[in-house]
ChimeraX commands (.cxc) that place a marker at each C-alpha (Angstrom):
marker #1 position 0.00,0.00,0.00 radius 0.5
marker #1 position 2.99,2.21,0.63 radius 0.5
marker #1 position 3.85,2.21,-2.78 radius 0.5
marker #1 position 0.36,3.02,-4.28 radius 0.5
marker #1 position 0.34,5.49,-7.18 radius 0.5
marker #1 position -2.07,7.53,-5.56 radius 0.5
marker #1 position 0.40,7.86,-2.17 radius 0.5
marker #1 position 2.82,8.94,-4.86 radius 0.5
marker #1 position 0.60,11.63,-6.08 radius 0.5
marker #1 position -0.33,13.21,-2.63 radius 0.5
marker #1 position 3.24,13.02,-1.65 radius 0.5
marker #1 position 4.14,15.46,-4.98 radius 0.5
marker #1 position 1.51,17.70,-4.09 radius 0.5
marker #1 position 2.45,17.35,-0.39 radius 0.5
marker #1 position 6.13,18.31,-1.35 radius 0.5
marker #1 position 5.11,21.35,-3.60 radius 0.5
marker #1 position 2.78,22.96,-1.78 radius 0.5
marker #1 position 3.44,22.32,1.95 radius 0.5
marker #1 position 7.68,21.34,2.21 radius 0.5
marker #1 position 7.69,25.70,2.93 radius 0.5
marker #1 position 4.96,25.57,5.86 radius 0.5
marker #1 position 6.76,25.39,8.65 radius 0.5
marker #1 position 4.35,27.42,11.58 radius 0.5
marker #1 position 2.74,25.14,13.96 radius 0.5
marker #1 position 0.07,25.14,16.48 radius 0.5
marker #1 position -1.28,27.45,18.16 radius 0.5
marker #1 position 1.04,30.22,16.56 radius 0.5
marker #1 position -1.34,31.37,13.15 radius 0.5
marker #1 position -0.47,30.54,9.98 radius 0.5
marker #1 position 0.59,33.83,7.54 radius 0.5
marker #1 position -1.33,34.35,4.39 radius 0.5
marker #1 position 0.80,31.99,2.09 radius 0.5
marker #1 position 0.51,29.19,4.21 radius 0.5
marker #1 position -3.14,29.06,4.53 radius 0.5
marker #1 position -3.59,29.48,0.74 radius 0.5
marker #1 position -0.47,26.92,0.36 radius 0.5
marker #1 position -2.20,24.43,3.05 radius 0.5
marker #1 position -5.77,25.23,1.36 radius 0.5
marker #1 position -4.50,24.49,-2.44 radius 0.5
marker #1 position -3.31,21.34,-0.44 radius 0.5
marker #1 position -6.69,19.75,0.75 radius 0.5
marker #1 position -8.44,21.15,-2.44 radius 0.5
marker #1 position -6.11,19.13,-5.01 radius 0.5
marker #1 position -6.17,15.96,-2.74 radius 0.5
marker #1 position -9.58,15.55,-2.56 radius 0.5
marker #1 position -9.53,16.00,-6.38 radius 0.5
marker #1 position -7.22,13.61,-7.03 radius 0.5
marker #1 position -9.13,10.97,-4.61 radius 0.5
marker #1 position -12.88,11.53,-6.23 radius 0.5
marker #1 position -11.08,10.93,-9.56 radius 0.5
marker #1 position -9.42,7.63,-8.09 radius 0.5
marker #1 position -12.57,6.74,-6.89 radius 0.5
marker #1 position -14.95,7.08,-10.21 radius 0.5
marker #1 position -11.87,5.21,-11.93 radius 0.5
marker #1 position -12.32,2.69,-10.14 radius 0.5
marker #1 position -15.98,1.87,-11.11 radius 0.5
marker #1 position -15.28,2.70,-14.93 radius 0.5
marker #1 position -12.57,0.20,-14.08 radius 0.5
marker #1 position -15.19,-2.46,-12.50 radius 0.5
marker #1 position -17.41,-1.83,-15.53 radius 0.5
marker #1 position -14.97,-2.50,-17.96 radius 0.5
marker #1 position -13.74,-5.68,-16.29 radius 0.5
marker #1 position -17.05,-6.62,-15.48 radius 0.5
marker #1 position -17.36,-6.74,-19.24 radius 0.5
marker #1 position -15.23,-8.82,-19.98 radius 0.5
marker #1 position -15.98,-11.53,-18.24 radius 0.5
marker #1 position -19.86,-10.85,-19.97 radius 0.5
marker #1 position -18.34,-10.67,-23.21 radius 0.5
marker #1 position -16.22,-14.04,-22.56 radius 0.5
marker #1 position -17.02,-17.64,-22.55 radius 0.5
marker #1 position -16.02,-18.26,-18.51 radius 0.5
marker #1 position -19.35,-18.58,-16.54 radius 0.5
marker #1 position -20.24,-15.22,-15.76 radius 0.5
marker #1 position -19.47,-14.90,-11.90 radius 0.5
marker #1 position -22.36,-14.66,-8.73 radius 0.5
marker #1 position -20.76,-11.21,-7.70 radius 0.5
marker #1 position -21.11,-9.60,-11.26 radius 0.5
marker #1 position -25.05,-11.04,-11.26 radius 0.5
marker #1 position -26.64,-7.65,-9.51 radius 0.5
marker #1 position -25.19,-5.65,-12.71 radius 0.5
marker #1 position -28.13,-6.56,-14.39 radius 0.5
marker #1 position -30.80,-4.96,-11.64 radius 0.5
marker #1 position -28.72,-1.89,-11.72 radius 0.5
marker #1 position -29.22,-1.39,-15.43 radius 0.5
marker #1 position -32.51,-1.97,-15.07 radius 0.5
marker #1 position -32.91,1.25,-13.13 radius 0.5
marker #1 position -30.75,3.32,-15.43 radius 0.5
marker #1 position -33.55,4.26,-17.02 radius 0.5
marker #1 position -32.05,4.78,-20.53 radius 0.5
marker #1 position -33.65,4.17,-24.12 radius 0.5
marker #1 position -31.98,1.46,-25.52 radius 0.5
marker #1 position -32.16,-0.77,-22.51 radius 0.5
marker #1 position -33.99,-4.04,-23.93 radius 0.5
marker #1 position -36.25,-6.26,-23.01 radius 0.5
marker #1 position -34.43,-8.54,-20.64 radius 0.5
marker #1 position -33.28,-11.71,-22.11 radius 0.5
marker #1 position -29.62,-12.62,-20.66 radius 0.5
marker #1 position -28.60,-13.15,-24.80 radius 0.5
marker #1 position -30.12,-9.77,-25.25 radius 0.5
marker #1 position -28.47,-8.70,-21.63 radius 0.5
marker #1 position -25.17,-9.67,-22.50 radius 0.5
marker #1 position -24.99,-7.61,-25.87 radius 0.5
marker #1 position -26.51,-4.39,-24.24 radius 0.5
marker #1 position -23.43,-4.17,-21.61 radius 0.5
marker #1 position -21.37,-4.74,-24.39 radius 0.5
marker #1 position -22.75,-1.82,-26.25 radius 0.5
marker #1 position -20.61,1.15,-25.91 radius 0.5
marker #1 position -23.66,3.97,-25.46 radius 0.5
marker #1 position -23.85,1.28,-21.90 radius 0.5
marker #1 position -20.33,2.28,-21.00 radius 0.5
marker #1 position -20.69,5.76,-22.18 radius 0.5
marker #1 position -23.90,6.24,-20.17 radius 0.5
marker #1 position -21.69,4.62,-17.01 radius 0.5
marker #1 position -18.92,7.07,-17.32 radius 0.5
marker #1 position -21.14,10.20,-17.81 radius 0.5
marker #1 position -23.35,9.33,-14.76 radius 0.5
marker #1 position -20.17,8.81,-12.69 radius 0.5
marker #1 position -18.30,11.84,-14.18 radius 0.5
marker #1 position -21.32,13.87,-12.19 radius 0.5
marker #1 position -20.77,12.25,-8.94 radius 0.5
marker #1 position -18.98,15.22,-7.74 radius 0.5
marker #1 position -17.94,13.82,-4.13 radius 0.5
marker #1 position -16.23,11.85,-1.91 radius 0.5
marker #1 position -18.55,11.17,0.94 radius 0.5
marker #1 position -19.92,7.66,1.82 radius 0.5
marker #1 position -22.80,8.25,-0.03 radius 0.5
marker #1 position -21.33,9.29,-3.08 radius 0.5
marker #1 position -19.42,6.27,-3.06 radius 0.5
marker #1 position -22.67,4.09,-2.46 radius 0.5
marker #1 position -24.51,5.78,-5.19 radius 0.5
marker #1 position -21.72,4.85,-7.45 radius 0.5
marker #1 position -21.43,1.29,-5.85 radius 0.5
marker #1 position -25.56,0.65,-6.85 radius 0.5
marker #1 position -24.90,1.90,-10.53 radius 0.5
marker #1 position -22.79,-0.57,-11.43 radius 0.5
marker #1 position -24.32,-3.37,-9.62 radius 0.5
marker #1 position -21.88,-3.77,-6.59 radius 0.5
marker #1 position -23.76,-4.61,-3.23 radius 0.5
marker #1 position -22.92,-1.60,-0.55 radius 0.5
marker #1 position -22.22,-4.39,2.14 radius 0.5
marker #1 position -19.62,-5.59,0.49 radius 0.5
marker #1 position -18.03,-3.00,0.61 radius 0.5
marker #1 position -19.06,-1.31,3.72 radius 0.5
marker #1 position -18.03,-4.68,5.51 radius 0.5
marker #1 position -14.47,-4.59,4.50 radius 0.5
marker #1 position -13.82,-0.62,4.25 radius 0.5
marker #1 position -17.16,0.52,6.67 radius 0.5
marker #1 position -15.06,1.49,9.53 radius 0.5
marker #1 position -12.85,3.65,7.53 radius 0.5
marker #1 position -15.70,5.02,5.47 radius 0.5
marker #1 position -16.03,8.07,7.48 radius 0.5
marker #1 position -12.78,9.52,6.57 radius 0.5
marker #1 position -13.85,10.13,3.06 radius 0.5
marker #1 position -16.87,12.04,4.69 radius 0.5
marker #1 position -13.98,14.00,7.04 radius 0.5
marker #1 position -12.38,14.57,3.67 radius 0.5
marker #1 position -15.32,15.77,1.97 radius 0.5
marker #1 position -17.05,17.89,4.54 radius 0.5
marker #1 position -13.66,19.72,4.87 radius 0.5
marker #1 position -13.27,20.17,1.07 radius 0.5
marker #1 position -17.26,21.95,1.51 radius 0.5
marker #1 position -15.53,24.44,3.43 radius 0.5
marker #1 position -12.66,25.01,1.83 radius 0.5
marker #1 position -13.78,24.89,-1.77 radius 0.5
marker #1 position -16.66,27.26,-0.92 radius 0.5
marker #1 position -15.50,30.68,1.20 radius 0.5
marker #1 position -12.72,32.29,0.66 radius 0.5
marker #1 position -9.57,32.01,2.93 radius 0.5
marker #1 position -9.58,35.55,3.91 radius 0.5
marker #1 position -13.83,36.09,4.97 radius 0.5
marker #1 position -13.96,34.40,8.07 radius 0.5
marker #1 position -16.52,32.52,7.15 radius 0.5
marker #1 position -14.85,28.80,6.93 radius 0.5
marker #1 position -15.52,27.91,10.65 radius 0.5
marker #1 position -15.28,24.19,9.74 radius 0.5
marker #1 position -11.85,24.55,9.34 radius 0.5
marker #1 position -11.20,27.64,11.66 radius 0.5
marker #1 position -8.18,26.52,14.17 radius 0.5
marker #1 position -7.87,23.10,12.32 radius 0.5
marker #1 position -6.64,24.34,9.10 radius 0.5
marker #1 position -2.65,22.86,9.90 radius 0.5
marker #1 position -0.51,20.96,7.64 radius 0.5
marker #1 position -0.78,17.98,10.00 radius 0.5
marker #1 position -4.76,18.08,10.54 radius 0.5
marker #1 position -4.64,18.72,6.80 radius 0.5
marker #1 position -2.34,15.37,5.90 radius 0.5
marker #1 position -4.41,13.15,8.30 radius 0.5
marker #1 position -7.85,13.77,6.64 radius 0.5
marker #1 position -6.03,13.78,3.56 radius 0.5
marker #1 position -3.69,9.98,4.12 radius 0.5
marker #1 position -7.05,8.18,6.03 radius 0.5
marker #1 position -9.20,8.93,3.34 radius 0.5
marker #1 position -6.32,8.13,0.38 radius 0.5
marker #1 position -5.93,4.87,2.41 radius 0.5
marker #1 position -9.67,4.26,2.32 radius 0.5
marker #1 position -9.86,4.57,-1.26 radius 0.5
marker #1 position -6.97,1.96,-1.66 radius 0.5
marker #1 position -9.02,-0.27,0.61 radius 0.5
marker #1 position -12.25,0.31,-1.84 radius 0.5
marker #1 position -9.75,-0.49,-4.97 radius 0.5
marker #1 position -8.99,-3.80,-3.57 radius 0.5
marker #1 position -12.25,-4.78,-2.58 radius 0.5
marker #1 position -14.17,-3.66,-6.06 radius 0.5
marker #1 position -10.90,-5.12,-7.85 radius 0.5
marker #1 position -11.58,-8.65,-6.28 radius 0.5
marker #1 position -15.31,-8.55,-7.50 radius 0.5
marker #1 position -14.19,-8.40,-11.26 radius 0.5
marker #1 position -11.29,-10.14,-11.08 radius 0.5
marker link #1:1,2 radius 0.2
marker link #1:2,3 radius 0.2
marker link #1:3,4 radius 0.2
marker link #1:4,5 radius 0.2
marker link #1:5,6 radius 0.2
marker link #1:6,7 radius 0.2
marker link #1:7,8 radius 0.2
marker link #1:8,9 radius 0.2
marker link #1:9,10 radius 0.2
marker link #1:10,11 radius 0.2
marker link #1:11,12 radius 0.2
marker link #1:12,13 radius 0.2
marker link #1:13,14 radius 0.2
marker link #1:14,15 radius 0.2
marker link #1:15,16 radius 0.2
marker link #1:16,17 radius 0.2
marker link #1:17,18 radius 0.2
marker link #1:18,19 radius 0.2
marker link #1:19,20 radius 0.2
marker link #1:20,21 radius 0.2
marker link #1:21,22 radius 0.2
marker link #1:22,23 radius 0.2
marker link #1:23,24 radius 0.2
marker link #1:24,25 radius 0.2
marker link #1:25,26 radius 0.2
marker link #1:26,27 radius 0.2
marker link #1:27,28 radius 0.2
marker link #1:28,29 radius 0.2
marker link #1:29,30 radius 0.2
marker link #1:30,31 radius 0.2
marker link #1:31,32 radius 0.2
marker link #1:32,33 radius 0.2
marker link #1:33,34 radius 0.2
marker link #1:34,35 radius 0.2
marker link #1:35,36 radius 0.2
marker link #1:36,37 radius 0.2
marker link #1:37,38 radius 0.2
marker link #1:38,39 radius 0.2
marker link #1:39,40 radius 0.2
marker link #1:40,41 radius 0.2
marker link #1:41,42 radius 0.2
marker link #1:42,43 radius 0.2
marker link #1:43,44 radius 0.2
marker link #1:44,45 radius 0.2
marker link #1:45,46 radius 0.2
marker link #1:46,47 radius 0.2
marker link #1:47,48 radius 0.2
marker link #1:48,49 radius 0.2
marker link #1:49,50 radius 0.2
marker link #1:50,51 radius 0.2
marker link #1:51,52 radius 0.2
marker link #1:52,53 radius 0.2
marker link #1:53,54 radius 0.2
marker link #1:54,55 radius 0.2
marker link #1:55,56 radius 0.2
marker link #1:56,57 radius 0.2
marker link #1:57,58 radius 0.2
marker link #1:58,59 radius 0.2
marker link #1:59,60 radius 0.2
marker link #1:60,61 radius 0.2
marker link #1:61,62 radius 0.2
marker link #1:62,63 radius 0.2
marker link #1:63,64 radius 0.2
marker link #1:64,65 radius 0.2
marker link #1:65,66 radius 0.2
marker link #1:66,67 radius 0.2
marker link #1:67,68 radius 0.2
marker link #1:68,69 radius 0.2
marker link #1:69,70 radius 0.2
marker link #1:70,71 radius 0.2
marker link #1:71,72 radius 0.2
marker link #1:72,73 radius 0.2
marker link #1:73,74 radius 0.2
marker link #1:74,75 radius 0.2
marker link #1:75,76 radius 0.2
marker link #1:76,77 radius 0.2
marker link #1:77,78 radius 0.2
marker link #1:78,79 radius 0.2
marker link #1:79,80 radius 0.2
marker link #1:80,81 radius 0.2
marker link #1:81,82 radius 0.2
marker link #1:82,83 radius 0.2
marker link #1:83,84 radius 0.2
marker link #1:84,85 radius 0.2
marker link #1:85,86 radius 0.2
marker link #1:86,87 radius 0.2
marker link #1:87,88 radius 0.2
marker link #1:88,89 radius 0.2
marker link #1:89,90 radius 0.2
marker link #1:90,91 radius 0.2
marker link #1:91,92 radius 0.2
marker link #1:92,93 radius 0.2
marker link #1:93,94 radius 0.2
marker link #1:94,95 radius 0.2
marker link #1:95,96 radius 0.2
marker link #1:96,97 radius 0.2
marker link #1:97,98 radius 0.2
marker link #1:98,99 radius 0.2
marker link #1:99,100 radius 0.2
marker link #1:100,101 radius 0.2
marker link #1:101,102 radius 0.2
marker link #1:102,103 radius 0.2
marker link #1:103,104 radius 0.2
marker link #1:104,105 radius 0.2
marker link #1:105,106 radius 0.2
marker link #1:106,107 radius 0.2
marker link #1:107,108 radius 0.2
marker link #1:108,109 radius 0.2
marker link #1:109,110 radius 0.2
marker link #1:110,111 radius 0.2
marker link #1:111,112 radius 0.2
marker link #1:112,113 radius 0.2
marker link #1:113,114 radius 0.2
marker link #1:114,115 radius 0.2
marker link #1:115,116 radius 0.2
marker link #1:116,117 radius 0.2
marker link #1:117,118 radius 0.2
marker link #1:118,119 radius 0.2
marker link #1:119,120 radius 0.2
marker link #1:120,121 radius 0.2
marker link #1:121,122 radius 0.2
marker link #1:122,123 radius 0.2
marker link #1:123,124 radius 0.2
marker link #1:124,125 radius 0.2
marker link #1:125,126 radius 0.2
marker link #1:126,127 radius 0.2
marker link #1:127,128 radius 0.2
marker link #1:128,129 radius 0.2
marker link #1:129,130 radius 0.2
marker link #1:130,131 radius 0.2
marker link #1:131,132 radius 0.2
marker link #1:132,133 radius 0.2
marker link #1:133,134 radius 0.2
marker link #1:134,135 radius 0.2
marker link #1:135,136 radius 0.2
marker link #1:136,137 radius 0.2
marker link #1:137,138 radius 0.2
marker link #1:138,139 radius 0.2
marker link #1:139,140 radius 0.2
marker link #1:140,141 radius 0.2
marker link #1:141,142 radius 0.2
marker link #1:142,143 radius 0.2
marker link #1:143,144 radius 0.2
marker link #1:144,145 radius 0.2
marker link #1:145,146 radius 0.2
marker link #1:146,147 radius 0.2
marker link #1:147,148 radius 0.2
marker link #1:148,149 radius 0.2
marker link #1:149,150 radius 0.2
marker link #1:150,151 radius 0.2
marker link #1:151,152 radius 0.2
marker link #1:152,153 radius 0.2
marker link #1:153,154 radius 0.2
marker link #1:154,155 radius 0.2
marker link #1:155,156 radius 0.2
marker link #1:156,157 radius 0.2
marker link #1:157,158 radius 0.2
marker link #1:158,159 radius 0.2
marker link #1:159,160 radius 0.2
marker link #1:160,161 radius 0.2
marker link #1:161,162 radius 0.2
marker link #1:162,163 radius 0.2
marker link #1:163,164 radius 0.2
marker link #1:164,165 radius 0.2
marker link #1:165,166 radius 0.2
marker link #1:166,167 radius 0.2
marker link #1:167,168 radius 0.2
marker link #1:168,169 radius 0.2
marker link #1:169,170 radius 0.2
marker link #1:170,171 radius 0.2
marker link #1:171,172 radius 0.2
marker link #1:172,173 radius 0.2
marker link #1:173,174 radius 0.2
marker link #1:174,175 radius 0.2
marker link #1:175,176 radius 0.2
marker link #1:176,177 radius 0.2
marker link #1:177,178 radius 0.2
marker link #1:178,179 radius 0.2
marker link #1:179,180 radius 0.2
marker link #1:180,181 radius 0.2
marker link #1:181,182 radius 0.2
marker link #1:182,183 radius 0.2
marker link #1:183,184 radius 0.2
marker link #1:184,185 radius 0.2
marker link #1:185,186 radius 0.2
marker link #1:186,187 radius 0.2
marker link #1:187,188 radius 0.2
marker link #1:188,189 radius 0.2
marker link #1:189,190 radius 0.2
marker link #1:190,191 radius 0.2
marker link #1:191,192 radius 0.2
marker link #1:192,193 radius 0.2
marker link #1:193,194 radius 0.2
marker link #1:194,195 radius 0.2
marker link #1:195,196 radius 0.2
marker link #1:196,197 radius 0.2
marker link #1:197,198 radius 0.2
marker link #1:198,199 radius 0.2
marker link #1:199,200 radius 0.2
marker link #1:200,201 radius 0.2
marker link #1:201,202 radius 0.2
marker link #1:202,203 radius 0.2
marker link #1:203,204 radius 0.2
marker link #1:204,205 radius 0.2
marker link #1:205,206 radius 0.2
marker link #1:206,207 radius 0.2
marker link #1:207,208 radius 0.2
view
């Protein structure tokens, strides 16, 4: 896990934008390094939402696969069809697994996939569970190997709210007033970066 790509990532922005913070508790940070330390949590969380709507483009097109093989199509890839069922698109058809098989294949199916979960615009639990139903993965499946650490994403994202939506300079972000460190910053940032490894591995095993 130490090695993850996505560690990598967080560690470049970590290096750019906070290796020149250097004021700690409880003496306040100066202008630069609040917009250095903001820029910080803002790019992070961008870079984990995208991780985490790759990873269910990623599911779908593995999932596909297997349809589109011979190999018996496994249990775990089974609730795909309910969630396409509830997609509510045009050229669903009539279910019929032959007809099934060579609607997922169609490429308006993965093109309708990608656009919903280009809108997801989030990182809290539910996000990820809204994205987990669309392509046809159970939530408990999930929530029973990665529940506990769920609420970090939701840490992440409530703190991204804030930041992302008043200005550093108003007053205004008291979600973040007095928290708004490098090292409070890196926490929510490396639990909920290790939370999205955990829900990598766990959708990963589903379509393997």
């Amino acid at each position: 896990m130490t090695n993850h790509p996505l560690l990598a990532e967080i560690a470049e922005i970590d290096n750019t934008l906070l290796s020149t913070v250097t004021t700690a508790p409880p003496d306040p940070l100066s202008a630069d390094e609040r917009t250095r330390t903001r820029a910080y949590l803002l790019l992070c969380h961008a870079v984990l939402e995208e991780r985490i709507e790759n990873i269910f483009i990623e599911h779908f097109n593995r999932a596909l696969e297997l349809i589109s093989s011979d190999k018996p199509i496994p249990r775990e890839i089974l609730p795909f069809y309910a969630a396409s069922m509830e997609w509510g698109v045009n050229f669903l058809p009539t279910y019929s697994k032959r007809n099934w098989l060579g609607f997922m294949s169609n490429p308006q199916a993965l093109e309708h996939v990608t656009s919903v979960i280009k809108k997801n615009h989030g990182l809290k639990m539910e996000n990820v569970r809204d994205l987990a139903k669309l392509v046809g993965i159970e939530w408990g499946v999930i929530d029973d190997a990665a529940g506990v650490e769920m609420s970090a994403l939701t840490t992440l994202g409530v703190k991204r709210g804030a930041a992302g939506h008043t200005s550093l300079f108003s007053g205004n972000d008291n979600s973040l007033s007095g928290e708004e460190y490098p090292a409070n910053v890196r926490e929510w940032v490396n639990q909920a970066a290790n939370t999205v490894i955990r829900i990598e591995a766990v959708v990963a095993e589903i379509s393997a």
